[in-house]
C-alpha positions in Angstrom: -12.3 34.3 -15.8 -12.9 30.9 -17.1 -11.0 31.4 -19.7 -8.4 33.1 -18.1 -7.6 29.9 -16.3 -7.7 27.8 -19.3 -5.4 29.8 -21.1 -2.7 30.0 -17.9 -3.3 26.3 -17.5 -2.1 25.9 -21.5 0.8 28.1 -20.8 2.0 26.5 -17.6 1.8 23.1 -19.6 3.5 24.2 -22.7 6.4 25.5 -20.3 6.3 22.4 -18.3 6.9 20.3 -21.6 9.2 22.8 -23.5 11.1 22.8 -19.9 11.4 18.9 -19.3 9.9 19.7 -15.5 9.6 16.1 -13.8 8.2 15.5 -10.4 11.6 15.9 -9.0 12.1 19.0 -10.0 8.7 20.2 -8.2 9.9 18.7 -5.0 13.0 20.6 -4.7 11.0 24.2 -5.6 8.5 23.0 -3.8 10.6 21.1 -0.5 8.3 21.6 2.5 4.6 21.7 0.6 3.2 18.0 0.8 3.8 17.3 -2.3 7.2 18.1 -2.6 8.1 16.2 0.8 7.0 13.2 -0.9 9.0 13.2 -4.2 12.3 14.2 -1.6 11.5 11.6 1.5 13.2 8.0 0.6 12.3 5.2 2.9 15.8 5.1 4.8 14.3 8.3 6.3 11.5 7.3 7.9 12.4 3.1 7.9 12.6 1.6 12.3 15.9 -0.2 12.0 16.6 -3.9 12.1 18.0 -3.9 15.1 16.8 -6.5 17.5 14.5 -7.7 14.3 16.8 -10.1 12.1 16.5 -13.7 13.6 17.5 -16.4 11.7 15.7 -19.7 10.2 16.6 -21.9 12.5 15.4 -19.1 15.9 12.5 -21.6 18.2 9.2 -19.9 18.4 9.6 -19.3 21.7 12.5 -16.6 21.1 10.6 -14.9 18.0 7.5 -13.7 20.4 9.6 -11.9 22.8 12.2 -10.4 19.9 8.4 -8.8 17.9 7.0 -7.9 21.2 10.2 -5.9 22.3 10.9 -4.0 19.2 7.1 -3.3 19.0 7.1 -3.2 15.0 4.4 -6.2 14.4 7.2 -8.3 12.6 10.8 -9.7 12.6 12.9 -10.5 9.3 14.5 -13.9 8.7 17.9 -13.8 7.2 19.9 -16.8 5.1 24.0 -17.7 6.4 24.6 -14.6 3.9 22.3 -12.0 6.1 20.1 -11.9 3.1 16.2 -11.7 3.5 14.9 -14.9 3.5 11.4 -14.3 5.2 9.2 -12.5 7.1 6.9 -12.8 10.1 4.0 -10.9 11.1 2.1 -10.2 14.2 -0.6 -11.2 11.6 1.1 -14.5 10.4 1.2 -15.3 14.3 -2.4 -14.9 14.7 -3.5 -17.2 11.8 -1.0 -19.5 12.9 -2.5 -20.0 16.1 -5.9 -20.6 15.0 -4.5 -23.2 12.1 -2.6 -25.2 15.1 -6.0 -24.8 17.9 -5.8 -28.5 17.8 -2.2 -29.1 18.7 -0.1 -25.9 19.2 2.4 -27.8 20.7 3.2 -28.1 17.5 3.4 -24.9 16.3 5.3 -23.7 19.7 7.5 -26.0 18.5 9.0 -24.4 15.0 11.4 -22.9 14.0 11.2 -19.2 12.3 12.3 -20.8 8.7 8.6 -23.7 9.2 6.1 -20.7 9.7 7.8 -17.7 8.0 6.3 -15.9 4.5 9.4 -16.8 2.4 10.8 -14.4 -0.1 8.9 -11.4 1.1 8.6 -8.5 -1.2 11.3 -5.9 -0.6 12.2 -2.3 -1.1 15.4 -0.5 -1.1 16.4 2.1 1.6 17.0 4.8 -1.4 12.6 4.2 -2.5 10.6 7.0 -2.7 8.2 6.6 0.2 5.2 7.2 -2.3 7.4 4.0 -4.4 7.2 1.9 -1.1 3.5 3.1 -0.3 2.2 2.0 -3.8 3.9 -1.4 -3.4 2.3 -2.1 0.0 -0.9 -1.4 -2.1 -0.5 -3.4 -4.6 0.7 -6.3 -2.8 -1.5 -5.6 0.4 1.4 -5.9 3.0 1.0 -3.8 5.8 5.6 -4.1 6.3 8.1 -4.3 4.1 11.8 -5.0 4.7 14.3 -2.4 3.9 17.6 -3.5 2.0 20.6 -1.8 0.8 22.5 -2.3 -2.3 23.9 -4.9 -1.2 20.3 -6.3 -0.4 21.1 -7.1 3.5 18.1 -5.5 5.4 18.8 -2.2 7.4 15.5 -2.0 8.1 11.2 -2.2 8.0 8.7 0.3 7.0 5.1 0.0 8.3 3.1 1.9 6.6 2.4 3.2 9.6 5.3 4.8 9.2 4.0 6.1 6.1 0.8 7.7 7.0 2.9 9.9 9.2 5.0 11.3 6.7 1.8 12.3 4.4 
């Protein structure tokens, strides 16, 4: 039996080679299996919009708490004049900012998003492969990413969150 399954495995490799079959191909014979869902899903399927989450540089910190707590993602995006993704800001960032500022957050309640925002946050675009988007968030250990389009305005965040769900 043993070598029943060796000798099926060669075949099925020989055809896969001889056949050019890339990981594409599996997901669209294989659409609903885990597997293929992944190779088929692209983050603009499973992104939350940017509405209510693009604030710009010069937004008072006092605006940017009730904007993250309303859309209920854990971050808002700060766009340029151009609408282009300038920074980011986390739920996270917010924390550590309000233990750096313990001895004066006046002065941290007076910024503006563009003072405490991550500037030039990584990025993915809406047509990523959600396994492309997951393996980024790995190697750059970001829990969000922004979505942009061709144009690279965002449309959108990920969490991975949003991820996990899709398997």
């Amino acid at each position: 039996t043993t070598i029943s399954l060796a000798i099926g495995d060669a075949i099925a490799t020989a055809l896969i080679k001889l056949k050019k079959f890339r990981r594409e191909d599996f997901g669209k014979y294989h659409p609903s299996g885990t597997l293929g869902r992944k190779l088929l899903t692209r983050v603009k399927d499973v992104m939350q919009p940017a509405n209510g989450i693009l604030l710009t540089r010069e937004t008072a910190f006092e605006k940017i708490l009730p904007k993250m707590i309303s859309a209920n993602l854990g971050s808002v995006i700060i766009v340029g004049s151009k609408g282009h993704v300038r920074g980011i800001l986390t739920d996270g960032d917010i924390k550590r900012l309000l233990e750096q500022f313990t001895e004066n957050p006046k002065q941290l309640f007076s910024a503006t998003a563009g003072e405490i925002m991550t500037p030039d946050p990584v990025s993915i675009r809406d047509g990523a492969l959600v396994d492309e988007a997951f393996a980024l968030m790995q190697a750059k250990r970001t829990y969000n990413l922004p979505v942009v389009n061709a144009a690279k305005k965002p449309v959108g965040i990920v969490r991975m969150h949003d991820l996990m769900i899709t398997g």
